[in-house]
Phi, psi and omega in degrees: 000128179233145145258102193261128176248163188211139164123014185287193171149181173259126190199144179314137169311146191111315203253180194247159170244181147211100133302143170232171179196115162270181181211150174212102162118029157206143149297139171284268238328323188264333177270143161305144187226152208209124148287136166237147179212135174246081211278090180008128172075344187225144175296152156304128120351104167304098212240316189194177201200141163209114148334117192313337162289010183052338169315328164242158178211171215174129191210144189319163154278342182296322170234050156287128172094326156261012196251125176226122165276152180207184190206153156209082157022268216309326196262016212005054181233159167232167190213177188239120165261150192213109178246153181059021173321116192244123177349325199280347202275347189287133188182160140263153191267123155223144157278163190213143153214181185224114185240141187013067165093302224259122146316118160249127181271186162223179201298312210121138161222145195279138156232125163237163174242120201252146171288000000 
C-alpha cells in the first residue's frame, strides 16, 4: 500500500491549499480516511477524519470552518481543502488510513504559511 500526498507549498497568510493523497494498493471505500500535521517541535495532529460512508467528519478545532475534507472512491484518493490558512497552520500533512489491521502514512507534504 503506498500513499503520495500532493498540493502542498508556500502561501500567504490568508490564502488556500487543496492536498491530495492517492492511495495504490488498497481502497478507501472501506476505509476511515484521516489528515494529520506535524509542526517543528510539536507531536503529530489529529487535523480531520471522514468515515468511510463519507457521511460523518471530524475536525481539529484550530480549523474547524477552514478545513474541509473530501474523499473520491472511484479515484481512491482523498484530499484536504485548506482556507483562510494562518501562519500556525505551517506544518507537515500526512495522510493515514488502516487497511486490514495495518497504517499506512503517506511520505508527508510541507505546507508554510508566510505572515
Amino acid at each position: 500500500v503506498r500513499l503520495v500526498e500532493s498540493g502542498g507549498g508556500l502561501v500567504q497568510a490568508g490564502g488556500s491549499l487543496r492536498l491530495s493523497c492517492a492511495a495504490s494498493g488498497a481502497t478507501f471505500s472501506g476505509n476511515t480516511i484521516r489528515w494529520f500535521r506535524q509542526a517543528p517541535g510539536k507531536q503529530r495532529e489529529l487535523v480531520a477524519s471522514m468515515t468511510s460512508s463519507g457521511d460523518s467528519t471530524n475536525y481539529a478545532d484550530s480549523v474547524k470552518g477552514r478545513f474541509t475534507i473530501s474523499r473520491d472512491n472511484a479515484k481512491n484518493t482523498m484530499y484536504l481543502q485548506m482556507n483562510s490558512l494562518k501562519p500556525e497552520d505551517t506544518a507537515v500533512y500526512y495522510c493515514r488510513i488502516i487497511a486490514d489491521g495495518t497504517v499506512y502514512w503517506g511520505q508527508g507534504t510541507q505546507v508554510t504559511v508566510s505572515s
